[in-house]
MINU-854531 format. One record per residue: residue number from 1; residue in one letter; x, y, z of N, C-alpha, C, O in turn. Coordinates in Angstrom, 1 decimal. Layout:
N
num, residu, n.x, n.y, n.z, ca.x, ca.y, ca.z, c.x, c.y, c.z, o.x, o.y, o.z
NUM, A, X, Y, Z, X, Y, Z, X, Y, Z, X, Y, Z $
...
This chain:
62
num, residu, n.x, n.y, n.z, ca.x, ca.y, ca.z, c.x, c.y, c.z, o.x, o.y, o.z
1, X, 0.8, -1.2, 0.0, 0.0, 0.0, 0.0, 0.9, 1.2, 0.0, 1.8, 1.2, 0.9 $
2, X, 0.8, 2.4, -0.8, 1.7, 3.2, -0.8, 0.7, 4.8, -0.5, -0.3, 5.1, -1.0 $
3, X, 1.3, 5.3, 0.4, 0.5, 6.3, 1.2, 1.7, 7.6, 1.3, 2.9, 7.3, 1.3 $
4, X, 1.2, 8.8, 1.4, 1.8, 9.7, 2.1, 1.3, 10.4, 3.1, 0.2, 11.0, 2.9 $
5, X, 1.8, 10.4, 4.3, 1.4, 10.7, 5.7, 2.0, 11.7, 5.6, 3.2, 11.6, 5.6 $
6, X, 1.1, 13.2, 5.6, 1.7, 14.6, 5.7, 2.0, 14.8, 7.2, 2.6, 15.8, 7.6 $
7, X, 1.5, 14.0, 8.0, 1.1, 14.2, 9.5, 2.7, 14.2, 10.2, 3.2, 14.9, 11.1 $
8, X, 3.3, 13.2, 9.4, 4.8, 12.9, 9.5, 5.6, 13.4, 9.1, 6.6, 13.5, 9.8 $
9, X, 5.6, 14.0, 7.7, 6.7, 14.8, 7.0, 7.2, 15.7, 7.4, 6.4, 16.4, 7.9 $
10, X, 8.3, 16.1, 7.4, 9.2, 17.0, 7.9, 9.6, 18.0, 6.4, 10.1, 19.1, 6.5 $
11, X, 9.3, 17.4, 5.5, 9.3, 18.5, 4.1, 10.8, 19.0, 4.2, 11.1, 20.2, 4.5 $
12, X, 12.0, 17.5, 3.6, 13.2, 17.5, 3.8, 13.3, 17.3, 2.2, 14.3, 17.7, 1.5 $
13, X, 12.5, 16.9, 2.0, 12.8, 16.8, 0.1, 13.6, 15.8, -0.6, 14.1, 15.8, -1.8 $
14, X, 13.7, 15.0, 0.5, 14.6, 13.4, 0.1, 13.6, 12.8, -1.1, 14.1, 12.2, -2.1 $
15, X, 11.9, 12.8, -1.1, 11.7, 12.1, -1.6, 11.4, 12.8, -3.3, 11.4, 12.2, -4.4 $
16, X, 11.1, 14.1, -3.2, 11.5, 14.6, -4.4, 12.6, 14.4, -5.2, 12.5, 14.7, -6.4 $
17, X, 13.8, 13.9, -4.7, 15.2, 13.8, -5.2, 15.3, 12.2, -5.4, 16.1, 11.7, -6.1 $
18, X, 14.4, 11.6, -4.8, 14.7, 9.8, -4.8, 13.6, 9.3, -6.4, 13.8, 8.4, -7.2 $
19, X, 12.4, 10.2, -6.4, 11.5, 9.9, -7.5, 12.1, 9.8, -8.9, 11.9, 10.9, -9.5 $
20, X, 12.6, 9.0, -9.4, 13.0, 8.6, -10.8, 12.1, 9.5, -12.2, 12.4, 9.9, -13.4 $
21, X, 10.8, 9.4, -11.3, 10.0, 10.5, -12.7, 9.5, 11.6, -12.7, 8.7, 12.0, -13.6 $
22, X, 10.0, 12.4, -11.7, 9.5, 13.6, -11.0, 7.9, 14.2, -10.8, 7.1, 15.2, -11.0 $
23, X, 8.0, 12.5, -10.4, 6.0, 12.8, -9.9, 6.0, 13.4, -8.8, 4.9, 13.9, -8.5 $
24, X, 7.4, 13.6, -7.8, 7.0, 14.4, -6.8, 7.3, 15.4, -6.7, 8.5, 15.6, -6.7 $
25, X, 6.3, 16.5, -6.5, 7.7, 18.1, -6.4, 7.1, 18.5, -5.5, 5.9, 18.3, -5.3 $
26, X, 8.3, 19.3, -4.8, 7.4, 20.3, -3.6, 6.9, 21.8, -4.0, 7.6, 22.4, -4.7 $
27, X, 6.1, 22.1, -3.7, 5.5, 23.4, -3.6, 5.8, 24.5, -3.2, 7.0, 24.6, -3.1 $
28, X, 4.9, 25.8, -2.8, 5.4, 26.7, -1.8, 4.1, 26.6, -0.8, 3.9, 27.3, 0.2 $
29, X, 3.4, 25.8, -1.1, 1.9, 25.3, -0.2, 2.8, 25.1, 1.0, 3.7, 24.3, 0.9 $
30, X, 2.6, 25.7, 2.3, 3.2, 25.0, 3.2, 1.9, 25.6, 4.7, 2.3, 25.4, 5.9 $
31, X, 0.9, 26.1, 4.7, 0.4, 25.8, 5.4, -0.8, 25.2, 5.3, -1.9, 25.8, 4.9 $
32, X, -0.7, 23.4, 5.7, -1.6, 22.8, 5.3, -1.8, 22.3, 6.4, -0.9, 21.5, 6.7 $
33, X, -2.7, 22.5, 7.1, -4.2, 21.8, 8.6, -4.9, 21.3, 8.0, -5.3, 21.4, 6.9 $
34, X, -5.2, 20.4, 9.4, -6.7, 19.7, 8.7, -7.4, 19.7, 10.4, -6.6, 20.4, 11.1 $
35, X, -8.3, 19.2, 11.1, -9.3, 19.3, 12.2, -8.5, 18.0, 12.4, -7.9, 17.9, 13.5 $
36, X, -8.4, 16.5, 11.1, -8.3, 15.0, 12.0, -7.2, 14.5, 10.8, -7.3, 14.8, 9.6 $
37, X, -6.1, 13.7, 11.4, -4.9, 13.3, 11.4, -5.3, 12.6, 9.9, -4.8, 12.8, 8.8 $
38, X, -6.3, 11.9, 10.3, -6.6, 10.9, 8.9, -7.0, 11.4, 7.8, -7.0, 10.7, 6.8 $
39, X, -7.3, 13.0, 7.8, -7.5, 13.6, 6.5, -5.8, 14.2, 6.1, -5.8, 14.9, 5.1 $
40, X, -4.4, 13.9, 6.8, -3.5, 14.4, 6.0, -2.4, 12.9, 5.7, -1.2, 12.8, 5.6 $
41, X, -3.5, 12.0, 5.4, -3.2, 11.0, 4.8, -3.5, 10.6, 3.4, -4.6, 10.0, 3.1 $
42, X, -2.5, 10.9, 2.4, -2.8, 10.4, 0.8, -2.6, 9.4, 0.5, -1.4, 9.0, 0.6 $
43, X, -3.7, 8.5, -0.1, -3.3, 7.1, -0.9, -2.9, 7.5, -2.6, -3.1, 8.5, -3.2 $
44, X, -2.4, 6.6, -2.7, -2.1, 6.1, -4.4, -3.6, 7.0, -5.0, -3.6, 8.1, -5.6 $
45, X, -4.5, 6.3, -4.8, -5.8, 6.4, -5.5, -6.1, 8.0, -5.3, -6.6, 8.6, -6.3 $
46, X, -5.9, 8.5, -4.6, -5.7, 10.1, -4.3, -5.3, 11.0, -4.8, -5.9, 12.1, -4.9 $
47, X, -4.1, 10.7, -5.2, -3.0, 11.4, -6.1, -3.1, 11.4, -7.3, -3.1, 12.4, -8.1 $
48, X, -3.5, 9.9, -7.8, -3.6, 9.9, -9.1, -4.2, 11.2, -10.0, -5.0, 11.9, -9.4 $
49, X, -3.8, 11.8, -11.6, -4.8, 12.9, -12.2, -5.6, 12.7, -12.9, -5.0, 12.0, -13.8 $
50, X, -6.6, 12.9, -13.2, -7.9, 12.7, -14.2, -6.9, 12.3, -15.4, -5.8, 12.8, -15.5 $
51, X, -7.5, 11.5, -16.0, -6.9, 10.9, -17.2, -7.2, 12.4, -18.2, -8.2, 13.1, -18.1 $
52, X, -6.0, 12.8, -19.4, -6.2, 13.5, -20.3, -7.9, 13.2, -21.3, -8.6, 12.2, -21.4 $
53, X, -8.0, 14.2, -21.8, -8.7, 13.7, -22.7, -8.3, 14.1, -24.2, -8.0, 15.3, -24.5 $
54, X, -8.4, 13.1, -25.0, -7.6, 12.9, -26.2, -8.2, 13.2, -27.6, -9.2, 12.6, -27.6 $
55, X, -8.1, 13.5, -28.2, -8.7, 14.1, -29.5, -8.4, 12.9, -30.7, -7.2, 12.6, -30.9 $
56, X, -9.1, 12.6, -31.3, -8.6, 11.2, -32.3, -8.2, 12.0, -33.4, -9.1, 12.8, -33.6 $
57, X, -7.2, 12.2, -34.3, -6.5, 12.3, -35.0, -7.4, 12.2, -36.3, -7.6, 13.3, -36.8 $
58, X, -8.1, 11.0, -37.0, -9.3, 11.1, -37.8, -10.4, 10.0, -36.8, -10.4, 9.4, -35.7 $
59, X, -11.5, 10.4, -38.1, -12.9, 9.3, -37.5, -12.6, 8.4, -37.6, -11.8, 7.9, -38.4 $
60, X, -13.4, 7.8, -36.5, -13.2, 6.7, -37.1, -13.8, 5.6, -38.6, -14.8, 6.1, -39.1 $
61, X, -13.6, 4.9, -39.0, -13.5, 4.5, -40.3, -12.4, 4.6, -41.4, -11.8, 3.8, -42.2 $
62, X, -12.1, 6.0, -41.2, -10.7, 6.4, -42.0, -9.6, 5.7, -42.5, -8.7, 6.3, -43.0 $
């Protein structure tokens, strides 16, 4: 299960520098609260972005 617990981070930027595809970058967002612990927890499914949406080149049949 791969998760990021903001609750934990110390926002040292190891893991920006360890990401091979620079899916992670840091921001200048840095005051982020929440009321409950468990909302500054991100899953996989969380992060993910809305899939593009793609334009077909011709119609189809062509």
């Amino acid at each position: 299960m791969y998760e990021i617990n903001l609750s934990r981070c110390i926002f040292c930027g190891y893991c920006e520098v360890a990401c091979p595809f620079d899916a992670i970058t840091m921001g200048h967002d840095f005051e982020m609260s929440d009321y409950h612990r468990s909302d500054l927890i991100f899953t996989k499914e969380m992060l993910l972005a809305e899939p593009l949406e793609r334009t077909p080149l011709r119609a189809e049949g062509e």
